[in-house]
C-alpha positions as CSV (number, residue, x, y, z in Angstrom):
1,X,123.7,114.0,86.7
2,X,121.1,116.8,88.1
3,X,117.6,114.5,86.8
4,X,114.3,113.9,87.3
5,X,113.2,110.3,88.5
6,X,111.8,107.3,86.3
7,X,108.3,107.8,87.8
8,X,108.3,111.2,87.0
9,X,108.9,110.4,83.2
10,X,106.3,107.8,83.5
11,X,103.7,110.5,85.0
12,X,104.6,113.0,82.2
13,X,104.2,110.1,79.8
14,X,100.5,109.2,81.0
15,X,99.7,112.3,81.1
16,X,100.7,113.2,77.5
17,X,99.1,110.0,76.4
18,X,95.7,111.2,77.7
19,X,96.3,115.0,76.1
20,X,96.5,113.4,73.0
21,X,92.9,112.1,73.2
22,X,89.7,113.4,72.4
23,X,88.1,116.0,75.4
24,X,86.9,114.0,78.4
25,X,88.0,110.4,77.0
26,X,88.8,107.5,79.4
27,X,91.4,104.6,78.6
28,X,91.7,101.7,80.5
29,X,95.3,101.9,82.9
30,X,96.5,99.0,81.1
31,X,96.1,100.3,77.5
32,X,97.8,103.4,78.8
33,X,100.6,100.9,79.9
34,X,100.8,98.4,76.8
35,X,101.2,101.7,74.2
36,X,103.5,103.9,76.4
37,X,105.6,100.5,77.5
38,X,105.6,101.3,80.4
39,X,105.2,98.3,83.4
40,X,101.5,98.1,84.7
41,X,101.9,98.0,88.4
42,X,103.9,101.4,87.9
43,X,101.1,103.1,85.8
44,X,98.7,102.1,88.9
45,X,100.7,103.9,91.2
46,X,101.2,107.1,88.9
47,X,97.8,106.8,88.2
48,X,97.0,107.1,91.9
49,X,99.4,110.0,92.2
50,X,98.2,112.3,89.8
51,X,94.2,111.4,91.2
52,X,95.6,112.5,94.8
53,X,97.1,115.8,93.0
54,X,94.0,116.4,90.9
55,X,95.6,116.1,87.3
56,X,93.7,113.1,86.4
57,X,90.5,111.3,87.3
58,X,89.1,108.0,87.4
59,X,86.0,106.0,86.7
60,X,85.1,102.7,87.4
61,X,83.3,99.7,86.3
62,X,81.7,99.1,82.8
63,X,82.8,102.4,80.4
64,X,85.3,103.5,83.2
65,X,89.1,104.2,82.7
66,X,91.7,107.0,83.2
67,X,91.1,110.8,81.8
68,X,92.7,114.0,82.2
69,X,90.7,115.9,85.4
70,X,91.0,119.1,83.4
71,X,91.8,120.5,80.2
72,X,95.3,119.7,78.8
73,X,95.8,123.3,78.1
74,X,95.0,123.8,82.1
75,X,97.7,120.9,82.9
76,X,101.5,121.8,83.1
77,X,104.4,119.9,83.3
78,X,104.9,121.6,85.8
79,X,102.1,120.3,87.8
80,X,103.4,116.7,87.0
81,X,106.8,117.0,88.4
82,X,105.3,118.6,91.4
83,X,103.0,115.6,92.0
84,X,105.3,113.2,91.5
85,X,108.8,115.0,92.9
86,X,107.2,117.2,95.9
87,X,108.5,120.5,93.7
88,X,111.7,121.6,92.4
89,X,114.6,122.1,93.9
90,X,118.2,122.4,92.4
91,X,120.1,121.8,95.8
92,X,118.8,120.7,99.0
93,X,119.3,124.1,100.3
94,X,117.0,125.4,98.0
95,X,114.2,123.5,99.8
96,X,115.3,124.2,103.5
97,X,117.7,126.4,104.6
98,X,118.3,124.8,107.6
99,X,120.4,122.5,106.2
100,X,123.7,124.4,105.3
101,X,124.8,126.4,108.3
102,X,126.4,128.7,105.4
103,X,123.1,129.3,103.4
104,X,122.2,132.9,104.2
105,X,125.6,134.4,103.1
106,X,126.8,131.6,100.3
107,X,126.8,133.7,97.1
108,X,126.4,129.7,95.4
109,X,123.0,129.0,96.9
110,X,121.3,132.4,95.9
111,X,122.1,131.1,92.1
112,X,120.8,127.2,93.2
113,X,117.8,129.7,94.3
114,X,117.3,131.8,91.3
115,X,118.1,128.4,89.0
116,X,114.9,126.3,90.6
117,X,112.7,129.5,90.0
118,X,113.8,129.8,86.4
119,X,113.5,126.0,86.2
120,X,109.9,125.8,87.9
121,X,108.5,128.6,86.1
122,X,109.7,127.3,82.6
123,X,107.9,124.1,83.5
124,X,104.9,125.5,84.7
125,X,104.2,127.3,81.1
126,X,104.8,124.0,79.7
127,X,100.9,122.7,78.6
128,X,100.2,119.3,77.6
129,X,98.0,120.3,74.6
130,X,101.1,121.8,72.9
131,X,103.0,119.0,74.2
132,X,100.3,117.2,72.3
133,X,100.7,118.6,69.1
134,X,104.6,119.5,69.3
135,X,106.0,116.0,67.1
136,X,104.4,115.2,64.0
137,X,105.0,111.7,63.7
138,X,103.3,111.7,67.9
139,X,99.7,112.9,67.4
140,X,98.9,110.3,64.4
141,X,100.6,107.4,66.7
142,X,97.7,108.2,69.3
143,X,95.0,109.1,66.9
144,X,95.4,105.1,65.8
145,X,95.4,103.8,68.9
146,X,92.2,105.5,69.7
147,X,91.0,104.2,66.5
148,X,91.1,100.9,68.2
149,X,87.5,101.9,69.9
150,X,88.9,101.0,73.8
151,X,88.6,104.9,74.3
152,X,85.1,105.3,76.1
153,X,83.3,108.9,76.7
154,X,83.9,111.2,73.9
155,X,84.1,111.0,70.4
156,X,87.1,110.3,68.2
157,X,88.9,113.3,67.4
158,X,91.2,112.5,64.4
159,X,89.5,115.1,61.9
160,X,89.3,118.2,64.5
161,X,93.1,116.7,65.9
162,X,94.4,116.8,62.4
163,X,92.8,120.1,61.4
């Protein structure tokens, strides 16, 4: 099975879990964890991931927590699977030649080639603020969660989220 891995699905999860938040809020890691079901330790780790490539940003102390670094519309999927995968690559000779002695005349590894592109680009023009709003039954889920009032640094959004 051709896949991406589990902390890849994690990072696209955090991620979407922020987009679905008001502008500029913060969540503690661990709420991110607890609603998303996703094991703690791992969400650090994404967490510090997706800092190092720029997607999200952290605060600490009192009023600190987790946000998006930029707008979602501004954050692709993409961008995650990058962060978290080094790129896309169908085949490992998509990524470096060197490794098939056959790669600059096998007719197979110019479609591996023009697969990945197809591939990356589709997932680059995937946004998280339409991810955000894609499922019905997805945006009120977060929109009660942030009604619990552990979202610090920008007002509650359910009236402009549900407009």
């Amino acid at each position: 099975m051709l896949g991406i891995s589990r902390q890849t699905d994690y990072a696209a999860r955090v991620v979407l879990h922020l987009a679905c938040l008001a502008p500029g809020a913060r969540v503690p890691i661990s709420d991110i964890a607890k609603h998303r079901m996703l094991p703690l330790d791992f969400v650090r780790r994404i967490v510090g991931d997706l800092v190092k490539a720029g997607v999200l940003m952290t605060v600490r102390g009192s009023g600190g927590g987790v946000s998006l670094a930029r707008p979602a519309a501004d954050i692709s999927l993409g961008e995650v699977v990058h962060a978290m995968e080094g790129g896309v690559a169908l085949n490992h000779c998509v990524s470096d030649r060197r490794v098939c002695p056959m790669a600059s005349t096998c007719p197979v590894q110019s479609i591996w080639v023009e697969a990945t592109h197809v591939l990356d680009d589709y997932l680059t023009s995937v946004r998280f603020d339409a991810l955000a709003l894609r499922s019905e039954g997805h945006q009120p889920a977060h929109l009660r969660v942030q009604a619990t009032g552990r979202v610090r640094g920008a007002q509650r959004c359910a009236a402009a989220a549900l407009a």
